[in-house]
C-alpha positions as CSV (number, residue, x, y, z in Angstrom):
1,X,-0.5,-24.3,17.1
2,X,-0.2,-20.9,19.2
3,X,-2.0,-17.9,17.3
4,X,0.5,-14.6,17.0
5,X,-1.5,-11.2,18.5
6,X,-2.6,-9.4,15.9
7,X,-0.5,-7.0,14.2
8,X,-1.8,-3.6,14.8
9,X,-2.1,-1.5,11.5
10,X,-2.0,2.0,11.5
11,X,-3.8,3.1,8.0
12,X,-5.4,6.0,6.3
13,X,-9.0,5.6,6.0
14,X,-8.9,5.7,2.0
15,X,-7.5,1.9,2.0
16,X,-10.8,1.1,4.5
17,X,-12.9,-0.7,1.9
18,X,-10.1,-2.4,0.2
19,X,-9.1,-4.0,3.9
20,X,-13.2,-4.8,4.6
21,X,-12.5,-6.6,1.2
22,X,-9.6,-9.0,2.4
23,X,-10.0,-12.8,3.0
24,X,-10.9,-13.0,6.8
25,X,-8.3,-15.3,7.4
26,X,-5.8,-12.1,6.1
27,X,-8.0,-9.2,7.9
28,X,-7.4,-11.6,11.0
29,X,-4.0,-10.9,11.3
30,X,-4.3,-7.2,12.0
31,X,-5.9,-4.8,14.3
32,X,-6.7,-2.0,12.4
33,X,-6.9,1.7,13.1
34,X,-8.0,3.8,10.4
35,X,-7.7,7.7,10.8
36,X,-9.7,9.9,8.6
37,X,-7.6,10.4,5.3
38,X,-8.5,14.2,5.4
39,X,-5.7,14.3,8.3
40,X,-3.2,14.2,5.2
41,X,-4.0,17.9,4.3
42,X,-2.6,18.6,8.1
43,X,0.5,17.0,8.2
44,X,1.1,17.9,12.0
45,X,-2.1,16.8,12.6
46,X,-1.7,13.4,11.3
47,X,1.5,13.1,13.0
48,X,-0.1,13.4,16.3
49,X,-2.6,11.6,15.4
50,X,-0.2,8.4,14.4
51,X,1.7,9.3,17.6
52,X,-1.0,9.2,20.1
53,X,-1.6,5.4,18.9
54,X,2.3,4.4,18.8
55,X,2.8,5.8,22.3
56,X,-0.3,3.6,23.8
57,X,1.3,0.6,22.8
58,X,5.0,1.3,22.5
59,X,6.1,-1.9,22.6
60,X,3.7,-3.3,20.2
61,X,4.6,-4.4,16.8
62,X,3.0,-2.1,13.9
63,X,2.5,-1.7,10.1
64,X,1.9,2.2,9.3
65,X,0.1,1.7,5.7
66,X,0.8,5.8,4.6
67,X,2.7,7.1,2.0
68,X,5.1,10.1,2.6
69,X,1.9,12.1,3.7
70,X,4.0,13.7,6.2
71,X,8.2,14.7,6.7
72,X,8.1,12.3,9.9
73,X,6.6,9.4,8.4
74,X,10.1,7.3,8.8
75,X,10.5,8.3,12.0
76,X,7.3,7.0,13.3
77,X,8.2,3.7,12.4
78,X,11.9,3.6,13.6
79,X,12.6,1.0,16.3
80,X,12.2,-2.6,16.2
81,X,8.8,-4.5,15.2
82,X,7.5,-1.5,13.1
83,X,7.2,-1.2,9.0
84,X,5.8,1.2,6.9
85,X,4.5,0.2,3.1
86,X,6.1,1.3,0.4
87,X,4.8,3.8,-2.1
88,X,4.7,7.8,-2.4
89,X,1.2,8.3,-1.8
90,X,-1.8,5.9,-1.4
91,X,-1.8,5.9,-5.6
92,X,1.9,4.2,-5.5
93,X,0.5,2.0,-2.6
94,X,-2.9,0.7,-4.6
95,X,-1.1,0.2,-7.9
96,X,2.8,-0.4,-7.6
97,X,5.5,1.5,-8.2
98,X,6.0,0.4,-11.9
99,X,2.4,1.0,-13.0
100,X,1.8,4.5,-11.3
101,X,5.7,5.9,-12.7
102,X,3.9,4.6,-16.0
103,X,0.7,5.6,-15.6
104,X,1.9,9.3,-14.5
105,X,4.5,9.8,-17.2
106,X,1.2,9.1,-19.6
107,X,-0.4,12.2,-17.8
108,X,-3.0,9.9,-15.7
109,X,-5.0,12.0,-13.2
110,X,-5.7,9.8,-10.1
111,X,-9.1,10.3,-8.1
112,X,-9.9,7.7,-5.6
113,X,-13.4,7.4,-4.8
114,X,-13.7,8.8,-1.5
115,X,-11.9,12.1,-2.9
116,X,-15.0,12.0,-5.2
117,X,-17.1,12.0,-2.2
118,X,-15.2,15.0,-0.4
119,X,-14.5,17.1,-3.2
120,X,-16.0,20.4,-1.4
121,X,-13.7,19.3,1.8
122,X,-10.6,19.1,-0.6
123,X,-10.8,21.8,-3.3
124,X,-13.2,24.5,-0.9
């Protein structure tokens, strides 16, 4: 049986440890870039960022695992053999659409761990 190349996923660094966590028969399938999630609080930044990787391998297929952290985020992925996950924000991602919509009409606040860990980088 011939083995596919793997796809290469372009993801936010907050969704590291949750991919580290996946079968290795799953985590296989993938190459993975992960780019520093504080890129999201410079959305041209993170654009470039995405970019710079797209345009090594333009004719490589790709999965973009971002919300809408930036206005050009369907763009990035237009043309054939690229996807983008669904969801808002990394919240929507992790939990579902159904369950965050629930969860924020209750008033939920969301931190993730690693915003924990960077508070002084977010808030200061």
């Amino acid at each position: 049986m011939h083995d596919e190349e793997p796809l290469t996923l372009i993801a936010c660094g907050i969704f590291k440890k949750e991919f580290k966590s996946l079968p290795k028969e799953l985590k296989n399938k993938f190459h993975p870039r992960f780019l520093n999630s504080m890129l999201h609080m410079n959305p041209d930044l993170l654009d470039k960022a995405i970019s710079y990787i797209i345009n090594k391998h333009p004719d490589k297929k790709l999965m973009l695992l971002y919300g809408d952290c930036s206005a050009h985020m369907h763009e990035l992925v237009s043309g054939y053999g690229r996807t983008r996950t669904e969801g808002l924000n990394c919240i929507e991602i992790f939990l579902g659409k159904d369950l965050y919509h629930t969860l924020r009409k209750q008033g939920t606040f969301f931190l993730m761990p690693e915003w924990a860990l960077r508070w002084k980088e977010i808030f200061l």
